[in-house]
C-alpha positions, 0 to 999 in steps of 0.5 A: 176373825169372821165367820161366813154363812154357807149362803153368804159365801154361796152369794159372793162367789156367785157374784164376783168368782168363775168357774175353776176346773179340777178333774172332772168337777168344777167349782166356783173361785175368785182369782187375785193377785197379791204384791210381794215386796222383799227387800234386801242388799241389793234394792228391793225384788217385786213379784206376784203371786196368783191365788184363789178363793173358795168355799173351803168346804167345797174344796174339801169335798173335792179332795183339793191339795197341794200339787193337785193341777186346776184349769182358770181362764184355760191355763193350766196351775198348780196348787203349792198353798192352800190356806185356811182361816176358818172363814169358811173361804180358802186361799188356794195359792197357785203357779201357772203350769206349762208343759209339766212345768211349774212356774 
């Protein structure tokens, strides 16, 4: 596993993230979509899943959890996973929120 320096997460996110809202703080993030594949009896099921990634730090700082509600590109998401590998950056797994419901 590698390790990221403070700056060199501070360069990436600053190249490729956008600005993520939480609460009344802001932090930078780059959202990405992974395939999931299941396969079962009946054929296979397809789906995605969205999720960010942060300077864990950053969003320790900011007291991020799971539940907690983040604003990307003006729709509102939730947080149901946060996952960190000790890389200094954090995948925060998110479902998008409509009307007080998750999807």
């Amino acid at each position: 596993m590698r390790h990221f320096t403070s700056n060199q997460v501070d360069t990436f996110l600053n190249a490729f993230g956008e600005t993520v809202i939480y609460g009344p703080s802001t932090f930078r993030a780059i959202l990405d979509v992974r395939p999931i594949i299941i396969e079962g009896s009946e054929g296979l099921i397809e789906s995605e899943e969205e999720y960010l990634s942060a300077k864990t730090i950053e969003i320790q700082s900011l007291d991020l959890s799971i539940d907690s509600q983040v604003t990307v590109r003006n729709k509102v998401y939730t947080v149901y996973r946060i996952y960190d590998d000790l890389s200094g950056v954090s995948e925060i797994y998110i479902r998008q929120t409509i009307a007080g419901l998750v999807f």
